[in-house]
NUVOLUM-346562 format. One record per residue (C-alpha): residue number from 1; x, y, z. Coordinates in nm, 2 decimals, padded with zeros to 4 digits. Layout:
<atoms>
[NUM; [X; Y; Z]]
...
</atoms>
This chain:
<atoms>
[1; [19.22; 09.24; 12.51]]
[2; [19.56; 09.17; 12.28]]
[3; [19.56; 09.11; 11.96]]
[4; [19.84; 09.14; 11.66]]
[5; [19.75; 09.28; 11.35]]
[6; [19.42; 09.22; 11.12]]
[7; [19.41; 09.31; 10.79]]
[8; [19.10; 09.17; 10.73]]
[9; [18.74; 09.13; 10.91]]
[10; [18.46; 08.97; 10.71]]
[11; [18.10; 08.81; 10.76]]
[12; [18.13; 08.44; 10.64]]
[13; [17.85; 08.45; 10.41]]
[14; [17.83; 08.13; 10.22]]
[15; [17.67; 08.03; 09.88]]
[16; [17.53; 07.70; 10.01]]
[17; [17.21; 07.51; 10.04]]
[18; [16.94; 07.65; 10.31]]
[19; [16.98; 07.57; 10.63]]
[20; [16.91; 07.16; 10.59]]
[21; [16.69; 07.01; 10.93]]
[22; [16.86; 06.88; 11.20]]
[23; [16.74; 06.58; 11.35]]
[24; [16.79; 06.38; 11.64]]
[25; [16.89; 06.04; 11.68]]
[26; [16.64; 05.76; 11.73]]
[27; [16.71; 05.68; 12.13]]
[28; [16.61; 06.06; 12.21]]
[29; [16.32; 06.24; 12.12]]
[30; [16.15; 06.62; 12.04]]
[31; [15.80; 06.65; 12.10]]
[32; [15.84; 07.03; 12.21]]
[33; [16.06; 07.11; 11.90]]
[34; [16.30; 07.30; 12.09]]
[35; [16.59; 07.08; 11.86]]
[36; [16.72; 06.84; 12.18]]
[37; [16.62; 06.53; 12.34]]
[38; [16.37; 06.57; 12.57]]
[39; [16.42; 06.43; 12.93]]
[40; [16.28; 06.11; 12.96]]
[41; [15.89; 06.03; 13.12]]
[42; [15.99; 05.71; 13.24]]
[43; [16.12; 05.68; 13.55]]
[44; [16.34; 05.35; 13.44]]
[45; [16.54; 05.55; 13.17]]
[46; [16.63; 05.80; 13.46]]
[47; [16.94; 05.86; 13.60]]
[48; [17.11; 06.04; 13.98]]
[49; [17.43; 05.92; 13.98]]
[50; [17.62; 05.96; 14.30]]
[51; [17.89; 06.14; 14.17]]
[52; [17.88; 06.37; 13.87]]
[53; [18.12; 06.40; 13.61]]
[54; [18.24; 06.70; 13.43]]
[55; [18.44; 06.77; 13.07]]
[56; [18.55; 07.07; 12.95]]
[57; [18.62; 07.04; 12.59]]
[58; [18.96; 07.00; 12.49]]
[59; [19.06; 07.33; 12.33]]
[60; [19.40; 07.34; 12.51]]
[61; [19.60; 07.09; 12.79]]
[62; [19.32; 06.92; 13.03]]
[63; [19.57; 06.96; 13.28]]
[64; [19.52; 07.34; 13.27]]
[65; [19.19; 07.33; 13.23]]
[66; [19.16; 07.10; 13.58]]
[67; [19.27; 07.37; 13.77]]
[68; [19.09; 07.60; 13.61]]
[69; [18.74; 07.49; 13.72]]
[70; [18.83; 07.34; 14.08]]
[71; [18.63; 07.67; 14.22]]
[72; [18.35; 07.57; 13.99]]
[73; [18.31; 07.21; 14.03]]
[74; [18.34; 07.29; 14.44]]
[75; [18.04; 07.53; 14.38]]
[76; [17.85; 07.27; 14.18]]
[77; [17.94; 07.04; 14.47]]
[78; [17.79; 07.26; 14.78]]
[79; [17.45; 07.30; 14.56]]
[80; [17.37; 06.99; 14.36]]
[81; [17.54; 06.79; 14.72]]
[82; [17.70; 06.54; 14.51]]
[83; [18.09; 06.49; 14.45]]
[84; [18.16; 06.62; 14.11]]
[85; [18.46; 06.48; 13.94]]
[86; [18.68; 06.64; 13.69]]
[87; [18.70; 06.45; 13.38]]
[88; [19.03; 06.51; 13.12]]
[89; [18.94; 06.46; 12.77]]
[90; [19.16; 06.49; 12.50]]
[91; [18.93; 06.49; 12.20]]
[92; [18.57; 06.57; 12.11]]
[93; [18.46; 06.27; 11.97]]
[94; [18.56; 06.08; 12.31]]
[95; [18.39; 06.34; 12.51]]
[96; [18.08; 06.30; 12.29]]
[97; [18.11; 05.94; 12.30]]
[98; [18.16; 05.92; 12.69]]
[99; [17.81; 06.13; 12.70]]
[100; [17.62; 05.93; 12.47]]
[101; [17.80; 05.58; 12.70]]
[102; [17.62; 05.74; 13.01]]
[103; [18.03; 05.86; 13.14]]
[104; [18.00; 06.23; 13.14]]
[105; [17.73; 06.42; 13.27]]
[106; [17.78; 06.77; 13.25]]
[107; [18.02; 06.93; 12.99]]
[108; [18.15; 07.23; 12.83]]
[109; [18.14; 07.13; 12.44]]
[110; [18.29; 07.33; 12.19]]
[111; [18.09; 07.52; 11.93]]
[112; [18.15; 07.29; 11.63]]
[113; [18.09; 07.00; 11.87]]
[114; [17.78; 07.12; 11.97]]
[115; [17.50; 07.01; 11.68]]
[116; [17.64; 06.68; 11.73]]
[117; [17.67; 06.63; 12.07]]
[118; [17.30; 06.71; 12.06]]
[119; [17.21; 06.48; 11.78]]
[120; [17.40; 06.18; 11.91]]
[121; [17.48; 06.21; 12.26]]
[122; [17.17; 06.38; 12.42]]
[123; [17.31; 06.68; 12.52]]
[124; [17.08; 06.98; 12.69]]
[125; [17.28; 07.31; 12.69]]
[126; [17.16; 07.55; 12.89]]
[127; [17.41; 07.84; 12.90]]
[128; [17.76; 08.01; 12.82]]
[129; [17.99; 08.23; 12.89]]
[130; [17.96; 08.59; 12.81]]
[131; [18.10; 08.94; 12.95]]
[132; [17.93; 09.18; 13.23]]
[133; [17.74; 09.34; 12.99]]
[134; [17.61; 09.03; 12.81]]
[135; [17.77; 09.04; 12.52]]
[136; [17.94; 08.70; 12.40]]
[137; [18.12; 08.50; 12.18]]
[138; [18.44; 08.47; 11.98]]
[139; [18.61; 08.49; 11.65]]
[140; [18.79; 08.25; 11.39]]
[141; [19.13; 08.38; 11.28]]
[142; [19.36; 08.29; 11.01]]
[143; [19.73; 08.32; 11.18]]
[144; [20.04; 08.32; 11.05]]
[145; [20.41; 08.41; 11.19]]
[146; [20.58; 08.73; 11.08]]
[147; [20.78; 08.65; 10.74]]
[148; [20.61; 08.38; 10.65]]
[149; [20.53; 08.57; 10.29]]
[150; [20.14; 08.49; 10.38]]
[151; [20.00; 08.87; 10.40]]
[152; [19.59; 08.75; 10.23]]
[153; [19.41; 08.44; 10.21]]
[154; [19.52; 08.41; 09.87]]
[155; [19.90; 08.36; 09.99]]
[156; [19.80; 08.01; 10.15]]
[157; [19.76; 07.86; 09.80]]
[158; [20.04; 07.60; 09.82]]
[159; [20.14; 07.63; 10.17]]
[160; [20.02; 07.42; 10.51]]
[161; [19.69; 07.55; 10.68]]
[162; [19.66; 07.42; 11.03]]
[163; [19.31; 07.27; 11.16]]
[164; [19.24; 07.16; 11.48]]
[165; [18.98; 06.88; 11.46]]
[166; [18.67; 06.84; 11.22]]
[167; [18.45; 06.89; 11.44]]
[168; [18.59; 07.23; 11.53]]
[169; [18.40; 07.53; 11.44]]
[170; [18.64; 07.78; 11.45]]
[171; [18.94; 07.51; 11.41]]
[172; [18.78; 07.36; 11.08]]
[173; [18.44; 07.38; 10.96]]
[174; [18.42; 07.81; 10.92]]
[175; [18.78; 07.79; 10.74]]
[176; [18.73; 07.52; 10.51]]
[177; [18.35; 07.70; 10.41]]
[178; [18.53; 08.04; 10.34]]
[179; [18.82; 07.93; 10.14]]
[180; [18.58; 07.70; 09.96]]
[181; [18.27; 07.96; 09.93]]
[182; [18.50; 08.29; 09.87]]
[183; [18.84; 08.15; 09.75]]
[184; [18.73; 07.88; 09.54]]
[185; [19.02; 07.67; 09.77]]
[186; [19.02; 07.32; 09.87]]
[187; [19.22; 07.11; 10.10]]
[188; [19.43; 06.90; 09.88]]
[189; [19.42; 07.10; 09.58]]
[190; [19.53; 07.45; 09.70]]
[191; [19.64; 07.41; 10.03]]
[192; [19.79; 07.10; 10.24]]
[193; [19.53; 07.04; 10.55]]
[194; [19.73; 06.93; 10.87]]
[195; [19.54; 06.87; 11.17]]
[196; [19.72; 06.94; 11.51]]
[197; [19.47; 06.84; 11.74]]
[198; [19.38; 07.12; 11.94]]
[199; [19.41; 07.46; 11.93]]
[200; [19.71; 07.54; 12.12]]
[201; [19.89; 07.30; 11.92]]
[202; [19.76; 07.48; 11.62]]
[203; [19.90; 07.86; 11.81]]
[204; [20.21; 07.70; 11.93]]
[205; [20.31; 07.54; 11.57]]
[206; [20.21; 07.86; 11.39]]
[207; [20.42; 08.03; 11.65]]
[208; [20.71; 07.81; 11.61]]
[209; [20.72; 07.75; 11.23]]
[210; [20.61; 07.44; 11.23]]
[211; [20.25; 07.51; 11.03]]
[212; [20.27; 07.82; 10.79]]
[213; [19.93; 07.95; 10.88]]
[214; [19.65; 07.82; 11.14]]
[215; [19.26; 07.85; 11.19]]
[216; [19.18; 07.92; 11.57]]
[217; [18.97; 08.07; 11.79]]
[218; [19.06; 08.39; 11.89]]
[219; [18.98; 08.34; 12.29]]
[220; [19.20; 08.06; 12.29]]
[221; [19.46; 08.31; 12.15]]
[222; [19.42; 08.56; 12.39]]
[223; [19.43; 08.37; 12.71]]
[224; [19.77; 08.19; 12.62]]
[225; [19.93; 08.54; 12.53]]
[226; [19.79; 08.67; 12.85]]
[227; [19.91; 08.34; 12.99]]
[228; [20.28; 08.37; 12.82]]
[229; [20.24; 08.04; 12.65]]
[230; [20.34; 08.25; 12.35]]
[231; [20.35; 08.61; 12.28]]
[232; [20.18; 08.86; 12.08]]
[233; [20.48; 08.91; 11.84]]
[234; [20.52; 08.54; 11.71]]
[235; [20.18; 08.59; 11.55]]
[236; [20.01; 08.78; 11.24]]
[237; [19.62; 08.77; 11.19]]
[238; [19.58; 08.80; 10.83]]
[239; [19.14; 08.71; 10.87]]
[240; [18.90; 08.78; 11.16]]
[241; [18.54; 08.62; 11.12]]
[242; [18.20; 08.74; 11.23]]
[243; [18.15; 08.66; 11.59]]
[244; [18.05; 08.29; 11.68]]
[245; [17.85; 08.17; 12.03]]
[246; [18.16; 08.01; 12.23]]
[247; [18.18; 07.69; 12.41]]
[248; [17.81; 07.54; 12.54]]
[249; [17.75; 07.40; 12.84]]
[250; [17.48; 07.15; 12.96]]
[251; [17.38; 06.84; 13.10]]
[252; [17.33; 06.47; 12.97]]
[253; [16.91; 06.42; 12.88]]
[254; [16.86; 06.15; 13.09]]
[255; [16.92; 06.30; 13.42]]
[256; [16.70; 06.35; 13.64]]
[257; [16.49; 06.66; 13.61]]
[258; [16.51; 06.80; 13.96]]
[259; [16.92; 06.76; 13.94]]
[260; [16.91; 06.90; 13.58]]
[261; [16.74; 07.24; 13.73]]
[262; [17.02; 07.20; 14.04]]
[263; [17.31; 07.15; 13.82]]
[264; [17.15; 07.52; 13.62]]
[265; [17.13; 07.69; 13.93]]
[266; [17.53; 07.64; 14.00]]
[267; [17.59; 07.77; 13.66]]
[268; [17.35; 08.12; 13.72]]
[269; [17.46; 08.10; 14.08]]
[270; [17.86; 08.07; 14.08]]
[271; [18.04; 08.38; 14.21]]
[272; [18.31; 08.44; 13.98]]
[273; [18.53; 08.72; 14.14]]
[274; [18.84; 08.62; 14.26]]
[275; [18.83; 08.23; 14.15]]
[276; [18.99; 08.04; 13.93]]
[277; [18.74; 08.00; 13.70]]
[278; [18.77; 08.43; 13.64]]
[279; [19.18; 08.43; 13.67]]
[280; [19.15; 08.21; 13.34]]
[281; [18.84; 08.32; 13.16]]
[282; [18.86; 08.74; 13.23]]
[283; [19.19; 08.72; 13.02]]
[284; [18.89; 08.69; 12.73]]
[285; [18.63; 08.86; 12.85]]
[286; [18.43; 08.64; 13.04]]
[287; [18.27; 08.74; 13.35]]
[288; [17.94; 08.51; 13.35]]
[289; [17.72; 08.21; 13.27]]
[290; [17.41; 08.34; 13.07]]
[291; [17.16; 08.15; 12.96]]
[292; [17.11; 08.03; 12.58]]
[293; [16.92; 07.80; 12.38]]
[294; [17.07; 07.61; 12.08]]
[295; [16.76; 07.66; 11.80]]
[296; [16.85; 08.04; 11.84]]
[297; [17.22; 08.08; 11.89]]
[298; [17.33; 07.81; 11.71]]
[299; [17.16; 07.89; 11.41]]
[300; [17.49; 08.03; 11.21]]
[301; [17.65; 07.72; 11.27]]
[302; [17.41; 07.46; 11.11]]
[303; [17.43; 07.69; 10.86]]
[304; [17.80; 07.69; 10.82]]
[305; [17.71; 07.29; 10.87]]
[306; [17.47; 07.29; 10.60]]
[307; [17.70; 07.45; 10.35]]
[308; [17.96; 07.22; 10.42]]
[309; [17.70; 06.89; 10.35]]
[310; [17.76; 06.81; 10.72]]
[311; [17.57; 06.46; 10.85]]
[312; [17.50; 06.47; 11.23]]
[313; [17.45; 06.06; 11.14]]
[314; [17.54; 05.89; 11.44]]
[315; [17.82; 05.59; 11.46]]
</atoms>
């Protein structure tokens, strides 16, 4: 696995308020307090659509990404027997609000996206991706390009720091926590805040001059170098996080609960060698779905949420 140089590695351990309660909003409920909706008891607020849609969350191009699942979503085809279609996205809040419409039913969401995908879209996720041996997850960086004069954290004061979107974990909320909680730095005061989008638009400006330093997940990193999209010497990791869960995927609530466990069993069931699903992903590690549950894994992100006086308050 590449990486360029890190001069620093850290637990984000934040001064903030405890870990506040999450909550759901009122269309869904929790009766089993496992922290998402539960699937619906009445038949009438059931759903089997005849063909099933599918968004992986926009951390890079959808066009990449289409290609990169077409073994998957043919798997997902052969054992839920429904047509599943490919859905491009180009932002998290429209793939959470094409979930909470009824549009998507089965996603990849990113982890910042997650807690509120839950809250406000009904979400269920069910697993991720993690190595052979079951380890998982990835890391937030701080990047710069060589010369830049940024060598600490420090160095950013009165430069451009690149986000990706706000409801990014590793593109947003972590950063903005630690500068805030360690380096007594805000957005607007110490730093200029520019937000590119995505995170390869956040790699490929750091690469190209463009932002003086990034925040960005470290997989996303590592498949475009092993991908040549840019290339190991253009960037300079000056911070390297704890690790974080990574993207999690799952179904809309309201489905029905024999094609919810169907839609599971192609995740647990998908044979990854030699598809394209493994020629993308094993360039980070990946080599499986395992299962998770988001009251347990997710629990350093509400608190990085809770530090940062998120609201999960839905629109």
């Amino acid at each position: 696995m590449l990486r360029k140089i890190i001069t620093a590695t850290a637990v984000l351990c934040l001064a903030g308020p405890a870990l506040a309660e999450f909550t759901l909003d009122a269309r869904y409920t929790d009766a089993d307090g496992d922290m998402i909706a539960d699937i619906p008891t009445d038949p009438a607020q059931l759903v089997n659509p005849a063909t099933l849609i599918f968004a992986y969350t926009p951390v890079e191009d959808p066009a990449v990404y289409a290609e990169v699942w077409t073994d998957f979503l043919k798997h997902m085809e052969a054992v839920t027997g429904k047509p599943v279609q490919f859905f491009p996205v180009d932002s998290n809040a429209a793939q959470i609000e094409a979930m909470r419409a009824g549009r998507l039913h089965v996603a990849g969401f990113n982890t910042g996206s997650n807690p509120l995908a839950i809250a406000c879209a009904g979400f269920r996720p069910f697993a991720m991706m993690a190595a052979k041996d079951g380890s998982y997850g990835y890391e937030m960086e701080i990047i710069t390009y060589p010369g830049s004069g940024i060598e600490k954290i420090e160095d950013i004061k009165g430069r451009t720091l690149a986000f990706s979107a706000e409801t990014s974990n590793s593109g947003f909320k972590a950063p903005s926590a630690l500068l805030k909680a360690k380096y007594n730095m805000v957005a607007g005061t110490d730093y200029t805040a520019a937000f590119s989008g995505k995170h390869d638009n956040t790699i490929l400006g750091v690469a190209n001059k463009d932002y003086d330093a990034g925040a960005i997940a470290n997989s996303v990193m590592v498949r475009m170098i092993e991908r040549g999209a840019v290339t190991a010497d253009q960037l300079v990791s000056i911070y390297k996080s704890e690790t974080f869960p990574t993207t999690g995927y799952g179904v809309a609530h309201n489905l029905t609960p024999e094609l919810q466990e169907k839609i599971k069993e192609a995740f647990f069931s998908f044979p990854w060698e030699g598809s394209s699903l493994a020629a993308e992903f094993n360039k980070s590690g990946e080599e499986q779905f395992i299962p998770i549950t988001f009251k347990d894994n997710w629990t350093v992100v509400r608190e990085i949420d809770a530090a940062m006086g998120v609201s999960y308050a839905c629109q």
